[in-house]
N, C-alpha and C positions, 0 to 999 in steps of 0.2 A: 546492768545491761540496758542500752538506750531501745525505746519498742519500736520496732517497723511493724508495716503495712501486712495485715494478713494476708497468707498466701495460698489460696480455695482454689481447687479448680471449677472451671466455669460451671460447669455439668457434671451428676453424680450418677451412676445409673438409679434408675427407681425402681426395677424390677426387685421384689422383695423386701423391699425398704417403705419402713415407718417414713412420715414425715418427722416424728421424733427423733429417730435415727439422723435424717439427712442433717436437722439445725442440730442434734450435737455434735458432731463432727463437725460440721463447718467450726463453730464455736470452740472444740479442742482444739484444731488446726490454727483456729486463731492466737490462742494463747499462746501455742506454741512459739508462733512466729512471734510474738510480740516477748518471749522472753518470760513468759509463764509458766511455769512447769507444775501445774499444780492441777492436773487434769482430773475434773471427777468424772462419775461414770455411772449412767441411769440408764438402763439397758433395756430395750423393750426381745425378750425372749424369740420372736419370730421375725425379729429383725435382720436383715444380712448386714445391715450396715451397721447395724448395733455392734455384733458380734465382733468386730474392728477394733470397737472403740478402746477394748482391753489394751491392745497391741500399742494404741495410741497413748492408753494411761500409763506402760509402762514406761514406752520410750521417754513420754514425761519428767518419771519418777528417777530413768539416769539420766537424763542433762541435768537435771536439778540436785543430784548426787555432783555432778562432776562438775557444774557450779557453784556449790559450796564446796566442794573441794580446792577450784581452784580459789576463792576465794578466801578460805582460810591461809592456804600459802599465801598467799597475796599479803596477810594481816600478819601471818607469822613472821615472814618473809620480813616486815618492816620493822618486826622485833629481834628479831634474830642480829639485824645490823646493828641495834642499837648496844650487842653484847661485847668483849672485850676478848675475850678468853675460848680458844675452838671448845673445850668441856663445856662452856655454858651453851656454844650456838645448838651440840649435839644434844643434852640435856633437854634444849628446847625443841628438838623436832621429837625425841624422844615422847616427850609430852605430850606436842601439838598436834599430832598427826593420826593418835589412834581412832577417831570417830572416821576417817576412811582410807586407811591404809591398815588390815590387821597383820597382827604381831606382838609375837611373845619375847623379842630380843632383835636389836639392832646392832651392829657391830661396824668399824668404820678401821679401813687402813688406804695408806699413804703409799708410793712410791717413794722410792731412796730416791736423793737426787740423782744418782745415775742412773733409773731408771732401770735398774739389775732386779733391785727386790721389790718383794710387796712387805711392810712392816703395818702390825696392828696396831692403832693407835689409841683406842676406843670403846667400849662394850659395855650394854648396862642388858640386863635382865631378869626376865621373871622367875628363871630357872634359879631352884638354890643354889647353886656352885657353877662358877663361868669357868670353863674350862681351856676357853681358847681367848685368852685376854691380850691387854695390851704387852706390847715387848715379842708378841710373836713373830716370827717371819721366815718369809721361806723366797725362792727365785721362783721370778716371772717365767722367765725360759721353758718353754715345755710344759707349764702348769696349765692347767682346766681352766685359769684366768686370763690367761695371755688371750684367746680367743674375742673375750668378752672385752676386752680393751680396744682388740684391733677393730674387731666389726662395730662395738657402740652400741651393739645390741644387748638387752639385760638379758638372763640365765633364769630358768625358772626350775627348778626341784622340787616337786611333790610329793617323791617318796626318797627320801633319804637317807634310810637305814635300806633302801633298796640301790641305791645310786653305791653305798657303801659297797653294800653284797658285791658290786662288778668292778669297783673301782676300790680294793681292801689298802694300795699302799697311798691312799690319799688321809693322809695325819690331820689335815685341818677339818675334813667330815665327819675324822672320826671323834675327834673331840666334839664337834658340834653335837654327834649321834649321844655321846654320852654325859651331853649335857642333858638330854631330852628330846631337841627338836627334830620335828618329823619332814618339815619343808621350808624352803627358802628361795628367796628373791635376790638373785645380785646386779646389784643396779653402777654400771664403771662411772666413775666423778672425773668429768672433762672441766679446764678452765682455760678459755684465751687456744680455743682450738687444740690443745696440747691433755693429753692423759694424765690425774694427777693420783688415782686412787679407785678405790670403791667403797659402796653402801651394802651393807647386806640386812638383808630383813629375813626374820625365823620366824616360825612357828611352833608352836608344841604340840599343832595336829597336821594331819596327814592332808594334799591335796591343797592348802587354803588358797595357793595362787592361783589355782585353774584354772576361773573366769573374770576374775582382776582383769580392768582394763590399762594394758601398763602406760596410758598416755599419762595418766596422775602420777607414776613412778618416774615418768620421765624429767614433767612437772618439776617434781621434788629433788628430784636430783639435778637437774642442771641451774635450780637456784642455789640447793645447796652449794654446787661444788663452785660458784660465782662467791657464796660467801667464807666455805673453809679457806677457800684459796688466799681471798683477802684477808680472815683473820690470822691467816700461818706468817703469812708478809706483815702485817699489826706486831705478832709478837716475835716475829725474828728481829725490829726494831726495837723493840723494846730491849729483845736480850743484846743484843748490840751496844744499846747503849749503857744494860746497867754492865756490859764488859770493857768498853772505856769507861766507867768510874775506875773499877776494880782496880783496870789500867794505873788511871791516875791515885787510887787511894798506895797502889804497889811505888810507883815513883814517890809520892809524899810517905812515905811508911819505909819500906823495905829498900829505898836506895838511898835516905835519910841517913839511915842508921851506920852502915857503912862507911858513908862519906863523911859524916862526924868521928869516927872510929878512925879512918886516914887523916886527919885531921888533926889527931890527937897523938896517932907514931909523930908526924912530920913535928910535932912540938917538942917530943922526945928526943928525936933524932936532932935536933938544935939543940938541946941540954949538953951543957959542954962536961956534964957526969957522964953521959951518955957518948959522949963521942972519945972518952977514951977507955969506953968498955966493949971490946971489938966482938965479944959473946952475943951481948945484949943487943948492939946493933944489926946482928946477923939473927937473930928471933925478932926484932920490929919487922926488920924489909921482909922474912917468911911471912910473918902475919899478917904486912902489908899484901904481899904476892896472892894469897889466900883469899884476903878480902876483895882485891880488886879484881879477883878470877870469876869470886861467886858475883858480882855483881856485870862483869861481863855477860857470864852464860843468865843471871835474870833480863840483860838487855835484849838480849840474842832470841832467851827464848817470846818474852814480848813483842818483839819484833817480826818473829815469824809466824808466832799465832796470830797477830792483828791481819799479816798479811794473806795469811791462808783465809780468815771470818771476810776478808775484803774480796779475795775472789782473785788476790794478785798473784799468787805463789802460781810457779807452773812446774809441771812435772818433766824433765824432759828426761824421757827413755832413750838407750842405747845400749848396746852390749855391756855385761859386764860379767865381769871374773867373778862368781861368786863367792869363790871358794878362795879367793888371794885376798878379796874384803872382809871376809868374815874373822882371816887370820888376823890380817891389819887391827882389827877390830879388838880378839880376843888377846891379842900380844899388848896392846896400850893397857887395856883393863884388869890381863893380871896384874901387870906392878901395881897398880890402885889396888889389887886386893891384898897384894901379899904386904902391904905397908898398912894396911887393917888387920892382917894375921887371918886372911880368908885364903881357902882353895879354888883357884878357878879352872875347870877341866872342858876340853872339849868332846865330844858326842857325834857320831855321826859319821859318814862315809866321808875319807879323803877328798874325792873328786867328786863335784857336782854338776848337771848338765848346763849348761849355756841360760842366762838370764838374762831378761830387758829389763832394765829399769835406770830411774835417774841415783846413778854413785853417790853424789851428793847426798842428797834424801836421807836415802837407803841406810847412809853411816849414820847420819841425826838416828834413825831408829834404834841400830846398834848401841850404838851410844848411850841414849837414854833407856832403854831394857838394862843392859849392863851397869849401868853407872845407879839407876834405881836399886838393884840384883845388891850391889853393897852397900849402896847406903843402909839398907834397912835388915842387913845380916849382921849377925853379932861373930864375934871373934871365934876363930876354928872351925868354925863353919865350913859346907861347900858347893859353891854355884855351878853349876851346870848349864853351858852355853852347846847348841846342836844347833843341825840342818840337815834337809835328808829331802829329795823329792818324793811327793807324794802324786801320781795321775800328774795332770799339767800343771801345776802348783811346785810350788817351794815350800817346804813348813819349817822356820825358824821359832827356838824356843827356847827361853831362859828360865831354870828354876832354882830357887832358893833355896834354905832353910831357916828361914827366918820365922816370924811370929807366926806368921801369916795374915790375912784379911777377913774380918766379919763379916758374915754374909750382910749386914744392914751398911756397910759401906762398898761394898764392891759395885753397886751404881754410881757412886762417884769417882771410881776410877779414870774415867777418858772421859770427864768435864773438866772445863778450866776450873781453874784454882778449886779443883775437888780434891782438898784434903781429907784424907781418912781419919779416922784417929790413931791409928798407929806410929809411932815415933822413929825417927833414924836413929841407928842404934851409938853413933858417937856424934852425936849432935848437930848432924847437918843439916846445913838448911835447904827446905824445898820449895819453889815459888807456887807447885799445884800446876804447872801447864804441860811437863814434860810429857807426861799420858797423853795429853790430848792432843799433843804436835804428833805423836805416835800415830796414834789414830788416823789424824786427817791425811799423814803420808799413807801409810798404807793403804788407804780405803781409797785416793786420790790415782794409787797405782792398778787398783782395780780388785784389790786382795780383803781378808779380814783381818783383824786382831779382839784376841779373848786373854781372856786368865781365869783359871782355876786357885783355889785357894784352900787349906782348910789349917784353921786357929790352930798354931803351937807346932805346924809342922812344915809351915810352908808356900808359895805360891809359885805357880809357874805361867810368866805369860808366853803366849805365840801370836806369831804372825805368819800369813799365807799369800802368798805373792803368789802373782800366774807367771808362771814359766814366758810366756810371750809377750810379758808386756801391760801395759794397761790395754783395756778394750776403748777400740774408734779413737787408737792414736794416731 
């Protein structure tokens, strides 16, 4: 801090005043103004001016709080950029923060890209067991957060297990509660003018924010949310690009092999043994048909994942027949079952109310729920395709009877190329993306999709589409 000019007023009264009194206050006031904060303090008892000089030492002792305060961010601040990874930038405030910000747990979530939910991304703590970790999430809409986004203003909670008591269907408190902490700070993460998340800072006592001056919380979070913001764009580059290798290692790998395999009928198919065996001919061109089918729907699906991770896919909504697609759907899929010796049944009410959505899309989803629902079922089995409105919503759902999914893989479900380890049960082949075209339609129309699982008996995924459409089509 550069020092200016002390600034005294001219005249002090001197009615009850030390002349010790007058020159130390002149002399605190100086310090002050020159960016001193280190006011001492020798008090003559019957002094009135003395008596001040308390007032003065204190005010001292916060700018010089809130100058090494800011001053730490400042240092942090220029470590924090030099990090790669959002867990390390958080890590680091975690750390660097306690000598004046306290807290017994910080917790950090994101907005979806639409801007619907709030998702926890974040949480480290002093508490033995976090209870409200990352993968949590719930809607903005209506939440006690949404306030705190729109105004910009932080949220302060003192007593928490009191906030509980009035507010018992709030799930995220109540977890908090029974992690331990008595109070909390929520601080919303703005970047580029635009809302992108929040900071929450706990305590394990009661009241700690109550005379917190939240300009340091402001401080801190609008550097931070300057640097999550930047490293979430760092590493969506990165995953970017190790998805064009993956890209390129699936073209050099997985469309190799096939096309050497076409390569080798058409060699056959010239063998003039071959050409007057009319059996053998007619199982090459199947084989061939087979192989160049699988390696179409690998193009297909490449091609639309790239375009969706590009930003290019667009969804376009319009009427549709629900319930004439869904047959469409389930009529193509039985014969694929019944030529694996599987059952395919449908579920659900005849008639369904009126949908918006893009037809196109909509069938990719069909398609790949179903077309996964056999591959990974074994023989006499029986799949179960439904639809049924639920409130404004559609809920479509396919369930198996296959292996099912280990709980240690069912996060890799709706990533690219997130193979699980379970195997198709007549040896088909998967590229790993069909989940996650799944996904990004659905979630693109405004809806969710999940799956349930449990080993040796089965999986069932769904999807939930609104009734009207994507939102702010």
């Amino acid at each position: 801090m550069s020092p200016a000019m002390p600034v005294v007023p001219r005249s002090l009264p001197t009615d009850g005043a030390c002349p010790h009194g007058f020159r130390v206050c002149r002399e605190a006031m100086g310090h002050l103004a020159n960016g001193r904060f280190d006011v001492q303090v020798r008090s003559e008892p019957s002094c009135e001016v003395c008596t001040r000089l308390e007032t003065i030492r204190q005010m001292g002792e916060a700018l010089r709080s809130r100058a090494d305060a800011t001053a730490d961010l400042l240092r942090l601040t220029a470590r924090l950029t030099a990090n790669t990874t959002l867990e390390e930038v958080l890590h680091g405030v975690y750390d660097g923060f306690r000598r004046h910000v306290p807290y017994d747990r910080i917790g950090v979530a994101l907005l979806s890209d639409d801007g619907q939910e709030v998702r926890s991304i974040w949480a480290r703590s002093e508490a033995p067991q976090i209870r409200l970790g990352p993968g949590y999430q719930a809607r903005l809409a209506g939440s006690s957060l949404q306030p705190i986004l729109e105004t910009g203003h932080p949220r302060i909670l003192n007593d928490l297990p009191g906030y509980l008591a009035s507010h018992p269907h709030s799930h995220s408190t109540r977890l908090i509660v029974e992690e331990g902490m008595q109070s909390s700070l929520t601080c919303p993460l703005r970047a580029a003018g635009r809302p992108i998340g929040f900071l929450f800072f706990s305590s394990l006592q009661p009241a700690t924010y109550r005379s917190l001056h939240q300009e340091v919380f402001t401080q801190v979070t609008d550097n931070l949310s300057i640097i999550v913001d930047r490293t979430r764009a760092y590493q969506r580059l990165v995953e970017l690009n190790d998805l064009k290798n993956k890209f390129l290692g699936i073209a050099a790998h997985d469309l190799r092999s096939p096309l050497a395999l076409l390569v080798s009928f058409l060699d056959l198919l010239a063998d003039p043994a071959t050409a007057g065996d009319p059996a053998q001919r007619e199982r090459i061109f199947a084989r061939m048909e087979a192989t160049t089918t699988r390696m179409l729907t690998m193009v297909n699906d490449l091609l639309d994942l790239s375009a969706i991770e590009s930003g290019q896919i667009r969804i376009e909504p319009e009427p549709v027949d629900a319930a004439r697609l869904l047959a469409d759907a389930f009529e193509h899929h039985r014969q694929l079952a019944t030529r694996k010796e599987i059952e395919l049944v449908r579920e659900g009410p005849a008639t369904l109310p009126p949908l918006v959505a893009d037809p196109r899309r909509l069938s990719q989803v069909l398609d790949n729920l179903l077309s996964n629902a056999v591959k990974f079922s074994p023989k006499g089995t029986t799949i179960t395709f439904g639809a049924r409105p639920e409130g404004d919503h559609l809920h479509i759902w396919v369930t198996d009877q296959g292996k099912g999914i280990p709980a240690a893989d069912l996060p890799k479900l709706f990533k690219e190329f997130g193979r699980t380890s379970v195997k198709p049960t007549d040896g088909e082949k998967s590229t790993g993306l069909g989940l996650a075209i799944v996904k990004k339609i659905v979630e693109g129309h405004g809806g969710k999709v999940e799956v349930t699982s449990v080993e040796g008996k089965g999986s069932t995924f769904s999807a939930r589409l609104p009734l009207a459409g994507p939102p702010n089509r």
